[in-house]
C-alpha positions as CSV (number, residue, x, y, z in Angstrom):
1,X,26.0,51.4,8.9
2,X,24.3,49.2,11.1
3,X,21.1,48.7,9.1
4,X,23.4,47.6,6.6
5,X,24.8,45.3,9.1
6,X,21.2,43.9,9.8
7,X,19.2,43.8,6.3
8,X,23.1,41.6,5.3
9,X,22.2,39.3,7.8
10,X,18.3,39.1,8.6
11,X,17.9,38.7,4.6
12,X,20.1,35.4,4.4
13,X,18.6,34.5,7.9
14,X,15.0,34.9,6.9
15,X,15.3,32.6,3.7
16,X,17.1,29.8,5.8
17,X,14.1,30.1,8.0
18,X,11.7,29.9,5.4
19,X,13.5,26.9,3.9
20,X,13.6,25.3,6.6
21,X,9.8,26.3,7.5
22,X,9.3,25.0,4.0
23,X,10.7,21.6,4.8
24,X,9.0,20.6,7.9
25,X,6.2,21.6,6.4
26,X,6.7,19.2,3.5
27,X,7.3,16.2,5.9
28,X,4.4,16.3,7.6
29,X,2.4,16.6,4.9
30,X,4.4,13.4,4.3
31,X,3.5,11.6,7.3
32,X,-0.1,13.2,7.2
33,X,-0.2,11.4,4.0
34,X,1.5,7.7,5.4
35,X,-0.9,8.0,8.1
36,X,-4.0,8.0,6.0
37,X,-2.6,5.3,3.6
38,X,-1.8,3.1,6.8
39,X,-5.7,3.6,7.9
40,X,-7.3,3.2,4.5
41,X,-5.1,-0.1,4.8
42,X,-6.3,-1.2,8.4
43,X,-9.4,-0.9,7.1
44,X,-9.5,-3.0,4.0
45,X,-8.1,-5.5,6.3
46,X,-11.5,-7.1,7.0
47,X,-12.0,-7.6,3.1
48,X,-8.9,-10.0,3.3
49,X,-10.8,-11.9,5.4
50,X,-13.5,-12.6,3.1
51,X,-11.6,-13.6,0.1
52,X,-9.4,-15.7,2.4
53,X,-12.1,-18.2,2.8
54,X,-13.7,-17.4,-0.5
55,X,-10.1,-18.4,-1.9
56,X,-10.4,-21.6,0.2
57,X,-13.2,-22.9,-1.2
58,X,-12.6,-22.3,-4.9
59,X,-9.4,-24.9,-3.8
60,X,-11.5,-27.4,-2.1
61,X,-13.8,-26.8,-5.3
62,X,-11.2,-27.1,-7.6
63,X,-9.4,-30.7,-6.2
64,X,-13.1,-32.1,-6.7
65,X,-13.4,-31.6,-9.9
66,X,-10.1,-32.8,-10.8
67,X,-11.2,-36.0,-9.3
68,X,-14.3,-36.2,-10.9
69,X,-12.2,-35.2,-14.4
70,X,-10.0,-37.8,-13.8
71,X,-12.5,-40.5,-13.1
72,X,-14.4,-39.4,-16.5
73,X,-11.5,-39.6,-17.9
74,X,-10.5,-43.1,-17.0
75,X,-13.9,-44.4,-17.4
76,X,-13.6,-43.3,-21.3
77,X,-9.8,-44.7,-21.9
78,X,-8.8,-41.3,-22.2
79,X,-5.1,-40.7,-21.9
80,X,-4.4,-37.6,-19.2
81,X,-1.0,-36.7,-17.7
């Protein structure tokens, strides 16, 4: 009678335990995951950087050769908006 008793609870018991084993598990792997995502990130940081100012100046690239269009364009009686 009692290892009746015991197998009716240590079965239910046991697969709580490994469900719940099963879940922490799962949520580091999560955060193991997040972590390595938030380094590769950090990391790639520095590359910003550089197209930052690369980004820069293509603009102050850019305005000078809308004013050198525009001049052209005035020079020839060309119509711009």
């Amino acid at each position: 009678m009692d290892l009746d008793i015991m197998i009716g609870v240590l079965v239910p018991v046991s697969g709580l335990v490994i469900f719940i084993a099963r879940h922490f598990w799962k949520k580091e792997q999560c955060f193991i995951r997040m972590r390595d995502a938030i380094d590769r990130l950090s990391g790639e940081q520095d590359n910003h950087k550089e197209y930052e100012s690369r980004i820069t100046t293509m603009e102050s690239d850019i305005a000078e050769i809308k004013i050198y269009l525009r001049q052209l364009l005035q020079k020839n009686d060309i119509p711009y908006d």
